[in-house]
N, C-alpha and C positions, 0 to 999 in steps of 0.2 A: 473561961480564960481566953485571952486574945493575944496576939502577937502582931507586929506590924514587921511586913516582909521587906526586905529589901536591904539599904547599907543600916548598919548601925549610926553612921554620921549624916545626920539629918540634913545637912549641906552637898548631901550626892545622893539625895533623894529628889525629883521633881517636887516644885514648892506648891503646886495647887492638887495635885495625886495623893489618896493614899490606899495603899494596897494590904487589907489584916484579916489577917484568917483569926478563924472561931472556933475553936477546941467546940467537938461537939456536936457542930452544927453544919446540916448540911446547905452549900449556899444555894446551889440552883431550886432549892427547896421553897430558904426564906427569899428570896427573888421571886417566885413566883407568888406569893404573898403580899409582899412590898413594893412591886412594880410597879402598881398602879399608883404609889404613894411618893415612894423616893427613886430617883435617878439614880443607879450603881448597877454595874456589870457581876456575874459571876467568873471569879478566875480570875487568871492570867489576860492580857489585851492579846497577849495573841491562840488563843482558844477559846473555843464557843462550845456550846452542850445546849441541846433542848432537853427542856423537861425537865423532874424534878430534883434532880439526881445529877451528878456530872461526875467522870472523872478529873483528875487534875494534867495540869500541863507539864510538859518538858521544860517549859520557863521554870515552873514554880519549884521543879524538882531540880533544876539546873541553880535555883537560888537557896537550895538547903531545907526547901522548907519540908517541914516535918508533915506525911500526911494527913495526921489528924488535923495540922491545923490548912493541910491545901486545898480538904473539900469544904473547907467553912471560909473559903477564901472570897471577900467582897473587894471589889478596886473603887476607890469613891474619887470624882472629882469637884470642884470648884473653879468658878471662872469669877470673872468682874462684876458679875450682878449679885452675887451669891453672897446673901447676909448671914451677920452670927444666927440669926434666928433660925433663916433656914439650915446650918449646921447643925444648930441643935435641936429642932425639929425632928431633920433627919438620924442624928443620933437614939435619940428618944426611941423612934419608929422602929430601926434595928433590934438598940438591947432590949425591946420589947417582943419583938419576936425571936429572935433567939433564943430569950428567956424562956419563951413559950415553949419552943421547937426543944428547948433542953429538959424541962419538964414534963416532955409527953412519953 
């Protein structure tokens, strides 16, 4: 299960950002898995965690988000070069390890 954090009006969301945690899943987990493959932070942009494991931030808690889903939290961006392909690439790469990480 995922959720995408932030307004519910997708007009007061930054348009290249998206920030969705993962029922489940721990992100600085699947980041360290995926790193090498897709570009995306674990968490909040303003807290950082080494290693596999992270707690969550004061942002993510200050925006309602529910635990479960603030330590499967990934922040993904897109800029001007960034094709559908590699979106979906990148998506691909995710629900695949997720998938995996929910599995085990």
């Amino acid at each position: 299960i995922s959720r995408v954090n932030g307004p519910l009006n997708a007009d007061q969301r930054l348009p290249n950002t998206l920030s969705i945690g993962l029922k489940g899943v721990q992100s600085g987990r699947l980041l360290a898995d995926i790193g090498e493959v897709v570009a995306c932070s674990a968490g909040s942009a303003c807290h950082s965690s080494s290693g596999p494991t992270m707690s969550y931030s004061a942002i993510l808690k200050a925006m309602n988000v529910p635990p479960e889903f603030a330590v499967g939290t990934l922040r993904l961006s897109v800029g001007p070069n960034t094709s559908l392909e590699d979106v979906d690439f990148a998506a691909d790469v995710i629900v695949k390890e997720a998938t995996r990480q929910l599995n085990t």
